[in-house]
C-alpha positions in Angstrom: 7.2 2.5 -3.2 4.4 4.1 -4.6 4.4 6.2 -7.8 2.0 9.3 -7.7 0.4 11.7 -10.6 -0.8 14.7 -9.0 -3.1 16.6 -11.0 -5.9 19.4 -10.4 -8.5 21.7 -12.3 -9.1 19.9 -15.3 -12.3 21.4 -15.7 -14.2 18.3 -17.8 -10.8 17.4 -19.8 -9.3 14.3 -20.3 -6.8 13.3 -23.5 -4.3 11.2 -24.0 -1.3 13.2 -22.9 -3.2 12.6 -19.6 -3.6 9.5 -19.2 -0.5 8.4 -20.6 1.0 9.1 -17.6 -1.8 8.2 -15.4 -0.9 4.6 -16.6 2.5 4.7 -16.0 1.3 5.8 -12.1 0.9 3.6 -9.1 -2.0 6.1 -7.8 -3.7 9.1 -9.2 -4.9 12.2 -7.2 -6.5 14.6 -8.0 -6.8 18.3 -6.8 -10.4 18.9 -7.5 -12.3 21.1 -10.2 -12.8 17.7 -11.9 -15.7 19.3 -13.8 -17.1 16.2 -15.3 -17.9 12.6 -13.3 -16.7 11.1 -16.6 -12.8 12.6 -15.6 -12.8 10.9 -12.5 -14.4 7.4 -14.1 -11.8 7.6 -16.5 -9.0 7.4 -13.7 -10.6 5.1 -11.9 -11.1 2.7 -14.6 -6.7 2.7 -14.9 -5.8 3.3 -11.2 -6.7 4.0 -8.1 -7.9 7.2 -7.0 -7.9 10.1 -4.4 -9.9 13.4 -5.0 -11.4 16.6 -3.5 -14.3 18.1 -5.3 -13.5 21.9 -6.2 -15.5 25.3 -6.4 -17.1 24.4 -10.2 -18.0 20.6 -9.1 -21.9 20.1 -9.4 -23.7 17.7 -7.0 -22.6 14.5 -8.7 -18.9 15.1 -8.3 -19.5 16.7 -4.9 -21.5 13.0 -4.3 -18.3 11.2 -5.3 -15.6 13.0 -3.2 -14.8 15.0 -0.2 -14.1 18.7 -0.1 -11.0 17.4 2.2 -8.9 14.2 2.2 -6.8 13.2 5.0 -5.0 9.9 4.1 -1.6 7.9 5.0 0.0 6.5 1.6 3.0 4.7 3.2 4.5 6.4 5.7 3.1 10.0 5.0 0.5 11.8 6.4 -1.6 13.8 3.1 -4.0 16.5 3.2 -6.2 17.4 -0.5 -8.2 20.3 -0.4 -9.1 22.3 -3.3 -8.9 25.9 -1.8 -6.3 25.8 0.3 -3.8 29.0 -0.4 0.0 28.1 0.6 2.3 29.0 2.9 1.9 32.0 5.1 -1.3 32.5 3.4 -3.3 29.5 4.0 -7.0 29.8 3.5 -9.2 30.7 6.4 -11.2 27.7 6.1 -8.7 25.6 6.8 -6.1 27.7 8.5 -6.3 26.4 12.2 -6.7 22.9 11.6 -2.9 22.8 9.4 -1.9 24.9 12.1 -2.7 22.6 14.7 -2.4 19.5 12.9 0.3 19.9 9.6 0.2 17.2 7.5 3.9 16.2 5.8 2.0 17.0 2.4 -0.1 19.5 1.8 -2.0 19.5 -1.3 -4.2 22.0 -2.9 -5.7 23.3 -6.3 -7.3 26.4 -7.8 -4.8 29.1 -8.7 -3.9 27.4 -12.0 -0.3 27.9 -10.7 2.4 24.9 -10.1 3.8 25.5 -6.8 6.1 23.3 -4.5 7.1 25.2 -1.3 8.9 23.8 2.0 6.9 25.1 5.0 9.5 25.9 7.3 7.3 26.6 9.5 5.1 23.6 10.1 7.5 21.3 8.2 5.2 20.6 5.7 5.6 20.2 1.9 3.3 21.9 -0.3 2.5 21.5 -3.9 -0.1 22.7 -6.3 0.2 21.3 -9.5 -1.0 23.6 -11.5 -4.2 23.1 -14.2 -3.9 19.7 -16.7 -7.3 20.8 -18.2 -7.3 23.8 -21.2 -10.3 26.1 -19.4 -8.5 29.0 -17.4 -5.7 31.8 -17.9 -2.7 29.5 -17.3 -0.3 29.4 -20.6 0.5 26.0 -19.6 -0.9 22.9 -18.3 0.7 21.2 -16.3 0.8 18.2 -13.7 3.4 16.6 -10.8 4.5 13.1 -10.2 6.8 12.0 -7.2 7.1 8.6 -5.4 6.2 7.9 -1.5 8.7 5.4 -0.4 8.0 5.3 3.5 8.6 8.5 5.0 10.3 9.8 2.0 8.7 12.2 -1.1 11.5 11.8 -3.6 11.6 12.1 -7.3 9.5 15.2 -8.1 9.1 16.1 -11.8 6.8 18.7 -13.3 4.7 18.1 -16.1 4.4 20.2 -18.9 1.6 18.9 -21.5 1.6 21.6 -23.8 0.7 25.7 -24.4 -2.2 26.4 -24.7 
């Protein structure tokens, strides 16, 4: 069983409502638009870590992490990309590749909207988990945690940190 934080777009924030429940995670990942290395060293100091970099990353966070991750955790196949759309409208970038090779979870960023959507389609599940940082025009931040036991995503809650 492994207990996942999903966040994206923090856009150089970190606080404490953050990383109080990055500590009570098994793994963090992270959506990209980290904005600041110091985000990503802060959640790597408490847990692991899996990250994309995002469309405001400069060269140092870009150094640090992919623009897409393709990784197992347990028994599921996950994909991380920033810009990724959702379905029926995935971006074109990556469009043919999901097509042709769907993850089970499908993981992006950037709209500052929290999204969870069953792909009938490809059988995927896709999540976005909205923006944990306080830079953008989402009302609230917000992040995800599940758990990966095997095969299994079970136990999704959403996050809400506060207005803004």
């Amino acid at each position: 069983m492994t207990r996942i934080l999903l966040l994206s777009d923090t856009h150089s924030h970190m606080d404490e409502q953050i990383l109080k429940y990055v500590r009570q995670a098994d793994e963090v990942w992270h959506a990209g638009d980290i904005g600041d290395i110091q985000v990503t060293d802060t959640l790597k100091s408490l847990k692991p870590l899996q990250g994309v970099w995002g469309n405001i990353d400069d060269h140092v966070v870009r150094a640090d992490f992919p623009e897409n991750n393709r990784f197992m955790c347990e028994g599921v196949d996950v994909w991380i990309t920033h810009i990724g759309g959702y379905p029926g409208r995935y971006d074109k970038r990556i469009r043919e590749e999901i097509r042709n090779n769907p993850p089970k979870l499908f993981i992006c960023g950037h709209s500052h909207i929290l999204k969870v959507i069953w792909d009938k389609k490809l059988g995927l599940l896709h999540m976005n988990p909205g923006a944990a940082g306080k830079h953008g025009f989402h009302k609230v931040r917000t992040m995800l945690r599940f758990v990966i036991e095997g095969e299994q995503i079970r136990d999704l809650e959403i996050i809400e940190l506060e207005k803004r």
